[in-house]
C-alpha atoms as an extended CHARMM CRD file, in Angstrom:
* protein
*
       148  EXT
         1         1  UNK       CA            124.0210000000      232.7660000000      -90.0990000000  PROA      1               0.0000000000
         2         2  UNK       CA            127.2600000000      231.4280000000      -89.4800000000  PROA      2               0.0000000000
         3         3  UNK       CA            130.4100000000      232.2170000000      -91.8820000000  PROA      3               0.0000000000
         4         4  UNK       CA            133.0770000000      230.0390000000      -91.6040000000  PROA      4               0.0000000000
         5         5  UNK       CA            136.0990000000      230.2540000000      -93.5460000000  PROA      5               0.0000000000
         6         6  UNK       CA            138.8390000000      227.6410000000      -93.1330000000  PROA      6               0.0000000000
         7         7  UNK       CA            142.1350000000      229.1250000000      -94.3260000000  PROA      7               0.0000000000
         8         8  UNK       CA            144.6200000000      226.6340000000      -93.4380000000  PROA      8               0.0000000000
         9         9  UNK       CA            147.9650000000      227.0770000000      -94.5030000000  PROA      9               0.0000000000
        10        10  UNK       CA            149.9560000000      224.1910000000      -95.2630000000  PROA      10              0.0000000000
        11        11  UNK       CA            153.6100000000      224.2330000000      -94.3610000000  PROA      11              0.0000000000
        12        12  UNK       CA            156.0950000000      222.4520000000      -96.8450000000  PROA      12              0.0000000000
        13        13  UNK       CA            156.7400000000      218.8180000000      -95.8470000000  PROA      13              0.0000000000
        14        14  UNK       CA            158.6940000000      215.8600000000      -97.2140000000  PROA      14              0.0000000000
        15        15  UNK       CA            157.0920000000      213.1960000000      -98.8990000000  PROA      15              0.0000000000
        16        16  UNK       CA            157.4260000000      210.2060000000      -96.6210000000  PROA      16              0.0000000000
        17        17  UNK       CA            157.0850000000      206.1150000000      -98.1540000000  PROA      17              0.0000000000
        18        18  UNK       CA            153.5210000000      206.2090000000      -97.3130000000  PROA      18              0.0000000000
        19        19  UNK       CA            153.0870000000      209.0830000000      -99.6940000000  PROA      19              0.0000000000
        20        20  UNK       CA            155.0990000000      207.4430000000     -102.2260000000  PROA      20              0.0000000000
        21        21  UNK       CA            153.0310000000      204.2770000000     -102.1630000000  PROA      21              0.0000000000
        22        22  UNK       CA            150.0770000000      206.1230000000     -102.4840000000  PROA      22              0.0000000000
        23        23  UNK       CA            151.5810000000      208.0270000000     -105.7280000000  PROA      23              0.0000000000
        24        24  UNK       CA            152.6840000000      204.1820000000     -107.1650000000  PROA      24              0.0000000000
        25        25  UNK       CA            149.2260000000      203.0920000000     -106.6120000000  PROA      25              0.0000000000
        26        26  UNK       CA            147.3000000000      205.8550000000     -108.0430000000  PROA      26              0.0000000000
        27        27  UNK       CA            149.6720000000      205.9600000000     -110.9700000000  PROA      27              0.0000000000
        28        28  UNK       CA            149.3140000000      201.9170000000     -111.8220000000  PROA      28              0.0000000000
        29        29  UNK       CA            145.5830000000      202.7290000000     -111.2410000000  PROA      29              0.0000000000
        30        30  UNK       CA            146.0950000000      205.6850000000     -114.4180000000  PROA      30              0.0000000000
        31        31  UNK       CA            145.6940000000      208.4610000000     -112.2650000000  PROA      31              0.0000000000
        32        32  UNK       CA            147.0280000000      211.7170000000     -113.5540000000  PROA      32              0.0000000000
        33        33  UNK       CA            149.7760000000      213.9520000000     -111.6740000000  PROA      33              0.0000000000
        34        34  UNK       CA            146.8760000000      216.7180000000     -111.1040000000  PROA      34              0.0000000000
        35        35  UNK       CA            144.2170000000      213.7920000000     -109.2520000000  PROA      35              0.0000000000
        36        36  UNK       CA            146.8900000000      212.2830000000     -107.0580000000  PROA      36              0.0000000000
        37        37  UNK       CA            148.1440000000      215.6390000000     -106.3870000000  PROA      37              0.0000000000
        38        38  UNK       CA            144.6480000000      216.2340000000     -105.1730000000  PROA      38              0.0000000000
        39        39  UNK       CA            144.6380000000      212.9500000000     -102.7330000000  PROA      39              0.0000000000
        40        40  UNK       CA            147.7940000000      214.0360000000     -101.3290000000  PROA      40              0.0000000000
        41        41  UNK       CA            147.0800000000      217.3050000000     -101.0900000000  PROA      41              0.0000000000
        42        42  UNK       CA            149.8520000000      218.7360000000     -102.7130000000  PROA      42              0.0000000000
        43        43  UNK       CA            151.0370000000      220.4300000000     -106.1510000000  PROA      43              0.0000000000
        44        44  UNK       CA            151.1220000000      218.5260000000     -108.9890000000  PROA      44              0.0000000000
        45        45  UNK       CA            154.7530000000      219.7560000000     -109.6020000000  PROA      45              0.0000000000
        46        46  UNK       CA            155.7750000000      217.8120000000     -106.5860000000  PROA      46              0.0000000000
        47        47  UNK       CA            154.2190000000      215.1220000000     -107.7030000000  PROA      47              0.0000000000
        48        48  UNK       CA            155.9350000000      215.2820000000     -111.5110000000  PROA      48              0.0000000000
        49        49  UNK       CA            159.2250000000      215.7750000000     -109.6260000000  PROA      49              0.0000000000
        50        50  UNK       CA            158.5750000000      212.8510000000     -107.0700000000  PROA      50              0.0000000000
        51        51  UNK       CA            157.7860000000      210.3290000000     -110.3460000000  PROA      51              0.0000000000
        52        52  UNK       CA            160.3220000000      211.3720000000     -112.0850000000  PROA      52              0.0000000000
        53        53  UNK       CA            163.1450000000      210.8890000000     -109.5540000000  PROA      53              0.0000000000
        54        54  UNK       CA            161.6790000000      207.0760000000     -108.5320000000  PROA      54              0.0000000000
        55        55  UNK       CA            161.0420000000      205.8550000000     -111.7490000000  PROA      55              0.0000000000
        56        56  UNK       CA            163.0600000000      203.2770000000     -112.7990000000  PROA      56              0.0000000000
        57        57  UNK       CA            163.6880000000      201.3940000000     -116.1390000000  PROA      57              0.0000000000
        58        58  UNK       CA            161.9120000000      197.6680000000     -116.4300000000  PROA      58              0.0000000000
        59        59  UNK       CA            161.6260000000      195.1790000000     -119.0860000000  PROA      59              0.0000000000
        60        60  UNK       CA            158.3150000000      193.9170000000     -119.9140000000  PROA      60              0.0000000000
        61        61  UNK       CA            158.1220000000      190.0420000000     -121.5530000000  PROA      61              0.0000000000
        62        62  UNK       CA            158.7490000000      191.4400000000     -125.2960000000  PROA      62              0.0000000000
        63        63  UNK       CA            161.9830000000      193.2550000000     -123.6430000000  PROA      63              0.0000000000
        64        64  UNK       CA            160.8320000000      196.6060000000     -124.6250000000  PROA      64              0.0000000000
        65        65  UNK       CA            162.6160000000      199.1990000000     -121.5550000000  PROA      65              0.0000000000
        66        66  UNK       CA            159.5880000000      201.7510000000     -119.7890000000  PROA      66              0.0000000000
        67        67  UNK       CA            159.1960000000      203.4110000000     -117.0090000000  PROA      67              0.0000000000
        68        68  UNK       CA            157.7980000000      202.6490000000     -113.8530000000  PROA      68              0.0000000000
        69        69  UNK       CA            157.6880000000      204.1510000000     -110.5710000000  PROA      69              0.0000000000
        70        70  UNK       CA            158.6530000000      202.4750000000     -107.0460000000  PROA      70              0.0000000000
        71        71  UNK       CA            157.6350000000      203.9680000000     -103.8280000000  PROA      71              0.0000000000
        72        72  UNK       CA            160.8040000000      201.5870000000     -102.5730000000  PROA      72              0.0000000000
        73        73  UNK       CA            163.0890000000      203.1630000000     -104.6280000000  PROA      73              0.0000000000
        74        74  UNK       CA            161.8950000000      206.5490000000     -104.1960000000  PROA      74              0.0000000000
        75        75  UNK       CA            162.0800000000      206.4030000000     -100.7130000000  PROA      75              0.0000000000
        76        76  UNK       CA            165.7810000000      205.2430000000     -100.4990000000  PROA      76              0.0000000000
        77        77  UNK       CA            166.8010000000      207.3470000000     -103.1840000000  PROA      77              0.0000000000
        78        78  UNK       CA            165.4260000000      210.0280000000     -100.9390000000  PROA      78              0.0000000000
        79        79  UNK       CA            167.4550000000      208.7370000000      -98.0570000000  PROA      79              0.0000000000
        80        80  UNK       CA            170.3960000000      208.5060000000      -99.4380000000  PROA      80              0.0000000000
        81        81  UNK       CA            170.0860000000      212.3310000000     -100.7510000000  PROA      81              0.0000000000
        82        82  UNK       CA            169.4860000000      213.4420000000      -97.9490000000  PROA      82              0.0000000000
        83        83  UNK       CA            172.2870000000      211.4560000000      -96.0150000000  PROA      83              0.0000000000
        84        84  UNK       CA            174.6730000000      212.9790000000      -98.4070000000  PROA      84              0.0000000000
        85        85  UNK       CA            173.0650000000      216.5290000000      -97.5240000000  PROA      85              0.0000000000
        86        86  UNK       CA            172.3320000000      219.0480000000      -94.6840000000  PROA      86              0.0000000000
        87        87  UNK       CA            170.1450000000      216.7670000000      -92.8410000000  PROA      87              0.0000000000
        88        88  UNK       CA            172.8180000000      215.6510000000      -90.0040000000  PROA      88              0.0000000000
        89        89  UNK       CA            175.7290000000      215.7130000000      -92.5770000000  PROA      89              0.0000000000
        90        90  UNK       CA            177.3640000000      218.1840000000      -90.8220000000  PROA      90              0.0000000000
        91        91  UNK       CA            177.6970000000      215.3580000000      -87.3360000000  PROA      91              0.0000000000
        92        92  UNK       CA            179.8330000000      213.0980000000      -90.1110000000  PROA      92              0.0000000000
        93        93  UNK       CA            182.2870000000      216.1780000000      -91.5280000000  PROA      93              0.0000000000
        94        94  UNK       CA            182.9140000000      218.2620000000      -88.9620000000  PROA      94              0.0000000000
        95        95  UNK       CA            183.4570000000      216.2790000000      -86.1190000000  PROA      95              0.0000000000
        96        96  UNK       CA            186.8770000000      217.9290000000      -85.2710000000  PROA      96              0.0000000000
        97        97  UNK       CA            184.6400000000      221.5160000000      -85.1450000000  PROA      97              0.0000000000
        98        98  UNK       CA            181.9770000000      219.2870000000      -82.3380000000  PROA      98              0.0000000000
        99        99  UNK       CA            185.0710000000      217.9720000000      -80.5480000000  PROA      99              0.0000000000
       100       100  UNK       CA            186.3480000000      221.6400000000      -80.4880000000  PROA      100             0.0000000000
       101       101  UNK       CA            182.7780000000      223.0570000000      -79.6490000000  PROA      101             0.0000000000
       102       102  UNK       CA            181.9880000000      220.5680000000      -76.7230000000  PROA      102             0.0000000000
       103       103  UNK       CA            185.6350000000      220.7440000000      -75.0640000000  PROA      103             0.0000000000
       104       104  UNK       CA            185.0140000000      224.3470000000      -75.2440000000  PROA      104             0.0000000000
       105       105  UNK       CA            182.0680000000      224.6760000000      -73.6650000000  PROA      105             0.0000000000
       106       106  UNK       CA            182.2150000000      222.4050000000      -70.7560000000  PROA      106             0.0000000000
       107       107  UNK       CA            185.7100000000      223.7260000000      -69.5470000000  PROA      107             0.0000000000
       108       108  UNK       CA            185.5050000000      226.0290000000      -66.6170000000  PROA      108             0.0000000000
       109       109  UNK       CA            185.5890000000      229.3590000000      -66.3950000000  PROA      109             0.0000000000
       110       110  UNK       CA            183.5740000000      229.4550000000      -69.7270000000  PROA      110             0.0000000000
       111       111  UNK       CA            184.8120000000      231.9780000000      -72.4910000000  PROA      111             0.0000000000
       112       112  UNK       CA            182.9290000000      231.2960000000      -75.5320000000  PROA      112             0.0000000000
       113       113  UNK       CA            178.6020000000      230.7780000000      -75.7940000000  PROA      113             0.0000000000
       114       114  UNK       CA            177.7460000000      228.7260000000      -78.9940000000  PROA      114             0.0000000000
       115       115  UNK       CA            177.4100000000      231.5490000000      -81.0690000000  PROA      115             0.0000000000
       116       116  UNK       CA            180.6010000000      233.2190000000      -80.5070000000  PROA      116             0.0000000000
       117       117  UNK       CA            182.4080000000      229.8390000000      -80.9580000000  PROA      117             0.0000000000
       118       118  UNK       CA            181.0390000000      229.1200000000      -84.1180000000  PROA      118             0.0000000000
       119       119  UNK       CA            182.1310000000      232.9880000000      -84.7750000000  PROA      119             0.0000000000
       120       120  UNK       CA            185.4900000000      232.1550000000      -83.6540000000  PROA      120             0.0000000000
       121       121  UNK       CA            186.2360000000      229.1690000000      -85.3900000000  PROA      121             0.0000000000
       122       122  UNK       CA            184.9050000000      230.6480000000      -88.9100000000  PROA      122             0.0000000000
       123       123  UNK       CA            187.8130000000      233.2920000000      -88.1170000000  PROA      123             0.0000000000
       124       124  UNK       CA            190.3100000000      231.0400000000      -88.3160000000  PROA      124             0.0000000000
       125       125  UNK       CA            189.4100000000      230.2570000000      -91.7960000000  PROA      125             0.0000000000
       126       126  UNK       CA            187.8090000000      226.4090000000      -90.8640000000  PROA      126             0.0000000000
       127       127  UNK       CA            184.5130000000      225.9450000000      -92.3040000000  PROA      127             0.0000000000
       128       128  UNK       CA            181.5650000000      225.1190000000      -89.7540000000  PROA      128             0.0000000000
       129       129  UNK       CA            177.7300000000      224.6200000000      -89.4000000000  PROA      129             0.0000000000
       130       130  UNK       CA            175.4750000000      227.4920000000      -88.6970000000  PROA      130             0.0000000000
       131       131  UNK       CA            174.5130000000      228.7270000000      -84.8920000000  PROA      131             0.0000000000
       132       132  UNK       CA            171.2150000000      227.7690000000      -85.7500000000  PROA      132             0.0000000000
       133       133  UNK       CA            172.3580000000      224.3930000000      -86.5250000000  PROA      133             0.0000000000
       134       134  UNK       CA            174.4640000000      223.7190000000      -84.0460000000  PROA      134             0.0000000000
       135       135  UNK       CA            171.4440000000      224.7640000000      -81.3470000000  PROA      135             0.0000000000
       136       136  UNK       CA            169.1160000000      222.1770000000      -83.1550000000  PROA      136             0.0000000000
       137       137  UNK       CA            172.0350000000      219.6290000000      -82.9210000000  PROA      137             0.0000000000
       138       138  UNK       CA            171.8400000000      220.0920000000      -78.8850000000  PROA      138             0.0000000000
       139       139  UNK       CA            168.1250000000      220.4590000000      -78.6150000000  PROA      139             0.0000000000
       140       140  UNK       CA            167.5670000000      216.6270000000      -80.3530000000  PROA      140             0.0000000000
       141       141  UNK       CA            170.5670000000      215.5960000000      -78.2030000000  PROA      141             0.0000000000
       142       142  UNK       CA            172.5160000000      214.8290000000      -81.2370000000  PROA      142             0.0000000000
       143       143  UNK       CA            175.9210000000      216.6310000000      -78.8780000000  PROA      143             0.0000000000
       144       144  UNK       CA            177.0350000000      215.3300000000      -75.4680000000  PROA      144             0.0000000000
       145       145  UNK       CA            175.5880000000      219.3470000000      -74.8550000000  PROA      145             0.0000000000
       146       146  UNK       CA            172.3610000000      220.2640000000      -73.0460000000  PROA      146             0.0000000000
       147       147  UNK       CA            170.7470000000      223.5430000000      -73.6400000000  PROA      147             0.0000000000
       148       148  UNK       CA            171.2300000000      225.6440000000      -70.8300000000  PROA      148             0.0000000000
């Protein structure tokens, strides 16, 4: 006899618009939170969270304001959030610490490796991104910087 036992793990991942118009479907078709968290395959928290931040107010024909959610709307609401957080914000604010960071490591003889720059430079009081950061920055060739 043959025991298998699937024990897959799922790692956390952002909703994305096709998600979203899943979760507006489902919820004009009277789903609840727990069955579309089930389709999705996700908690139903996320899916409470996720309705509450795209609803938006309408007006049905008697005028009377209620709540509806838009996968639209959700998904640039999420954009923008995230435009005006970690995800690349650091390539709009801290361009003089990139200009620094790039001059710095394409000038010959080399003193500084990423890490001790960004070590450096948080000496000197200035606020910067994380090593870690700054390496995924070069590795999706976000930085006129190659990895090597």
């Amino acid at each position: 006899m043959t025991h298998s036992q699937i024990s897959t793990h799922k790692h956390y991942q952002q909703l994305n618009l096709g998600d979203r118009a899943t979760i507006q479907a489902l919820r004009a078709a009277g789903k609840t939170m727990t069955e579309i968290a089930l389709v999705l395959h996700c908690n139903k928290s996320t899916i409470s969270r996720e309705i509450t931040r795209g609803a938006v107010a309408q007006l049905d024909s008697k005028h009377h304001s209620h709540q509806v959610y838009l996968a639209e709307t959700a998904q640039t609401l999420h954009a923008q959030k995230r435009d005006r957080t970690g995800h690349h914000a650091f390539l709009k604010t801290s361009r003089t610490f990139f200009k620094a960071l790039t001059k710095e490591l394409t000038r010959k003889p080399r003193v500084h490796s990423v890490d001790s720059f960004v070590h450096f430079y948080r000496d000197q009081g200035k606020s910067c991104p994380s090593t870690t950061t700054v390496y995924r920055y070069i590795d999706a060739g976000l930085l006129k910087l190659d990895n090597m």
